[in-house]
N, C-alpha and C positions, 0 to 999 in steps of 0.2 A: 428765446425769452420764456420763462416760465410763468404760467397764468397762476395768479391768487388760488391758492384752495386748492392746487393739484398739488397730490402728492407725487415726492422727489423720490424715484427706484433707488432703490439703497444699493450700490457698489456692488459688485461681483466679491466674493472671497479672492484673496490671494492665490495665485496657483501652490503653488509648496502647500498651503494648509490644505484644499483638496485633494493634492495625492495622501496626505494624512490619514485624512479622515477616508479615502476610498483605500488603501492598503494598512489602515491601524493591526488588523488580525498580523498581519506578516512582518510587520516594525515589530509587536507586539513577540511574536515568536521569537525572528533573530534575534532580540536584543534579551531575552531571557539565554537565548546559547551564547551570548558574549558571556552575562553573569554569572550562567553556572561555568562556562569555559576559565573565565577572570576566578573563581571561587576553589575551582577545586586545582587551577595549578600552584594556589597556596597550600592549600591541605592535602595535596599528595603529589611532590614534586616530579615523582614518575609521570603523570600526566602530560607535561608538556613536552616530552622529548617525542624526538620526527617520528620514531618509529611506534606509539601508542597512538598519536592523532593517526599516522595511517590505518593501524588497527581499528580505531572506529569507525573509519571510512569503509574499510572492509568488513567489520560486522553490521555495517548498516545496510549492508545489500540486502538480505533477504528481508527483511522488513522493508524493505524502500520497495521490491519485488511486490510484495503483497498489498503496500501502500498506495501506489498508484492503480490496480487494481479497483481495491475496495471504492478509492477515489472517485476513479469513472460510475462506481457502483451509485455511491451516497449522491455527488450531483444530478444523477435521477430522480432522488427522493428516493432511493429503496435499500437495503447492506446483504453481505454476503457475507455470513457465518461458516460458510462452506471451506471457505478457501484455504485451510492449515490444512483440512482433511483431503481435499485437492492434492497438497503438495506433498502429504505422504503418501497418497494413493500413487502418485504417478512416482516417486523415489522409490518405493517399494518394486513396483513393477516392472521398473528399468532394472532395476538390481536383479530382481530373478532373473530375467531377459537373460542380462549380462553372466550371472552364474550358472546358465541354461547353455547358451552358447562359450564355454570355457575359457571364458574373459578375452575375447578376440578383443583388440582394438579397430578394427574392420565394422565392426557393430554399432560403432561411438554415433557416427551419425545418423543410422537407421535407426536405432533405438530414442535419439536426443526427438526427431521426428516424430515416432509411435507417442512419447511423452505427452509434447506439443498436442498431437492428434487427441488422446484420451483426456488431457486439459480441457480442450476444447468444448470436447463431449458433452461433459459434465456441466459447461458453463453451456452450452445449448440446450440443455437439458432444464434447468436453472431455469433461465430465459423465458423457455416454450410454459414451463407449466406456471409460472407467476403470469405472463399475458395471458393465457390459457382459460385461467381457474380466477385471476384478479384476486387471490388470495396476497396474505401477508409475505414479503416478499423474506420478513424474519422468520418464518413459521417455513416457506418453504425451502431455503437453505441451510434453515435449521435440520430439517428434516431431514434434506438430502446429505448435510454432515454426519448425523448419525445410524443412517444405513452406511454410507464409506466407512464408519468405522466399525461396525463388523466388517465388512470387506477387508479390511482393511487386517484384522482377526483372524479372518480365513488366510491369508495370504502368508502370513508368518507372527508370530508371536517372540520373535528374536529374532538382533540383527542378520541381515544378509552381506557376505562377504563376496568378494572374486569381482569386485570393479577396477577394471585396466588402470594400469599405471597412466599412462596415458594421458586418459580422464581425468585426473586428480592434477592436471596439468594448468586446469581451467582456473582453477584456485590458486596455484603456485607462483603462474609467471608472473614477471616484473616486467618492468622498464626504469630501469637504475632504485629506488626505494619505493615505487608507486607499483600497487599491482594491477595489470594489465585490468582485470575484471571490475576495477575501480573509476578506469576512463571510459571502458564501455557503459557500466552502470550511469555514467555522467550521460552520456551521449545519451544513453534512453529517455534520461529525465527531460531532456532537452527537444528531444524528438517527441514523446507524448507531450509534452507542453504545447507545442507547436499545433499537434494536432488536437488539443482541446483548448485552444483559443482561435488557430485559422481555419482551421476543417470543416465543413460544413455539418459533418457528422457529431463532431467534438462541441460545434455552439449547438447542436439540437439538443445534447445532452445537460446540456442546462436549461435550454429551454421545457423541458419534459418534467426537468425537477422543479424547474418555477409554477407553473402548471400546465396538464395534459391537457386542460380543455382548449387552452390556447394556444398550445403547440396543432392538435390537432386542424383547430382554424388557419393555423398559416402552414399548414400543409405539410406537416412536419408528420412522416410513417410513427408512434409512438411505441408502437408493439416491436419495429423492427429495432428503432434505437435503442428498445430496453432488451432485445436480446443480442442485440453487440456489444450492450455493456456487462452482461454476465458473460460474454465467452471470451471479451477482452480481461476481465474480471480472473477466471479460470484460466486461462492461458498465462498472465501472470501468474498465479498460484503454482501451475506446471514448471515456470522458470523457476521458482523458488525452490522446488523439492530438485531440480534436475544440480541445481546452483548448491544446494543442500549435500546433494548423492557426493561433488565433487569433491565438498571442503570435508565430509567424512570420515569418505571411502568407504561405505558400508549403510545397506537399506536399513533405517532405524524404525521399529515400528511406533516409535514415540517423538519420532520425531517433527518439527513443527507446532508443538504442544501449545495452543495460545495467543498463536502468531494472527490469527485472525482477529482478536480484542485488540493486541497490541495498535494492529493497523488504523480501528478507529479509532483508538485513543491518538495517532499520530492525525488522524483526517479531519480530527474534533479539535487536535489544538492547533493544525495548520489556519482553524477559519472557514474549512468546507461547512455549511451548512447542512447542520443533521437531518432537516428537510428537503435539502436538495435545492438546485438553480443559481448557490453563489460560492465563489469559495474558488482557490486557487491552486494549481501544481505545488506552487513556490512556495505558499505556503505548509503544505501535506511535506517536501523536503525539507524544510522547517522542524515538523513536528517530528520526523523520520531522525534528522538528527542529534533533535533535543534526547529525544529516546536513546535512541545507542549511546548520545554522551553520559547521561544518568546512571546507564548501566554499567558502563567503563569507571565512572566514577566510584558507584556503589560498589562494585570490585575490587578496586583497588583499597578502598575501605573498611574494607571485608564487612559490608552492610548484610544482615540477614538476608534471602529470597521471596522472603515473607513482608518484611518490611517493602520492598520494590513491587510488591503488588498491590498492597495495601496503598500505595502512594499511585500507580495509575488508574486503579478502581476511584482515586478522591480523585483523582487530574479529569477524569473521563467524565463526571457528574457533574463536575464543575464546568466545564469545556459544552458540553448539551446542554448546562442549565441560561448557560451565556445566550442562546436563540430562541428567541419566543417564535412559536408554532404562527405559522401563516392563517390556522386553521383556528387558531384562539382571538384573530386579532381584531 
């Protein structure tokens, strides 16, 4: 019986409207890839046949590579500018490797390792000196991308030839119209989700971007989490230049060009939080393949290059402008 003058708790929300409103970023994305999907199999009928949708599944790799990445990066609160120059550094230096040793296929997998390994590096490196120094985490991946690219100068200034037949294999194979690199790339998406939603390392990483001070109260390493997120960070970037080397065949020293903007633009319109501590995989594959479909699209179009950059530089302003700073609030 309820007493006179006590106020009546108002209802609980509907379940369906709080998954709503706790996944809007991600309705919000797929349902832009339905429209632009719905949109352009009118205005360019080539679009919907099996074999271009596979095509975007398969251009979407290396950005979906560099995607997840940057991902684990920005859910700390920090980015990595580094990582396109990551992934020429390590495609470049496998290719020499490979044109050094007389394109042995004997090589494929000690060289795929050294890759991995010098990935690594670089994202430990990354890592050490942002805990280190507590400098801008922009300023210092910034930094370290453009000593890589002298390096990057030294190394060659024209493609590098003489990677094994073999190797270009990675790219090629199938399973009846699907390319094998397309159910693996699945399987990653699915395995780093996994580990940054159950892992205990994968929740510290949003924990660190929500805030350090309170991570560090419940016990959470902060320095260590932030540098498994730049060599996880780099180590994708490595699969991308290795994934690059295959769909080539030949060390480009331009290649990669961008790939690191492109990625936040996918991580900004997934819903990851530019500050870091919210935001989802599922959505970042979201963003990964609103991108690649745009680009398929604007090709088929024969849209300017100019035009398509001009429109993620507006996607990317708009997408950061969408989250107000923790730090304004």
């Amino acid at each position: 019986m309820t007493t006179i003058g006590t106020p009546v708790p108002a209802p609980p929300p509907p379940r369906w409207a709080t998954l709503i409103r706790n996944n809007a970023s991600i309705l919000l994305i797929y349902g832009l890839i339905l429209l632009v999907a719905g949109t352009a199999a009118i205005m360019a009928p080539n679009f919907r046949t099996p074999t271009n949708l596979v095509n975007i599944l398969r251009q979407s790799i290396i950005l979906g590579l560099i995607a997840i990445g940057q991902s684990m990066v920005i859910m700390t609160g920090g980015i990595d500018m580094s990582m396109a120059m990551v992934a020429r550094i390590v495609a470049l230096t496998v290719a020499t490797l490979f044109l050094a040793g007389g394109s042995d296929p004997a090589l494929i997998v000690p060289l795929v390792v050294v890759g991995l390994i010098v990935g690594a590096a670089f994202g430990l490196l990354n890592g050490l000196l942002i805990t280190r120094t507590h400098a801008s985490p922009f300023i210092i991946t910034f930094g370290i991308a453009s000593i890589l690219r002298g390096v990057n100068l030294a190394i060659s200034t024209t493609p590098i030839r003489g990677i094994p037949e073999e190797y270009l294999l990675v790219y090629d194979a199938k399973i009846g119209i699907v390319p094998i690199n397309v159910l693996v790339m699945g399987l990653l998406w699915y395995l780093v989700w996994l580990f940054s939603t159950r892992a205990r390392t994968g929740r510290a990483l949003f924990a660190v971007g929500g805030s350090e001070r309170v991570a560090r109260l419940s016990a959470i390493n902060v320095d260590r989490t932030l540098v498994i997120a730049y060599v996880f960070s780099a180590v994708c970037a490595a699969l991308a230049g290795l994934f690059i080397l295959s769909r080539t065949g030949v060390g480009d020293p331009g290649t990669a060009e961008g790939m690191d903007f492109q990625s936040v633009v996918a991580v900004a319109l997934g819903g990851i939080s530019m500050y870091g501590g919210k935001g989802s995989l599922i959505g970042t594959l979201g963003g990964v393949l609103l991108i690649a479909m745009l680009s398929n699209v604007f090709n088929l179009l024969q849209v300017d290059i100019y035009y398509q950059q001009l429109l993620l530089g507006l996607v990317v302003l708009i997408a950061v402008a969408a989250y107000k700073s923790p730090r304004s609030a």
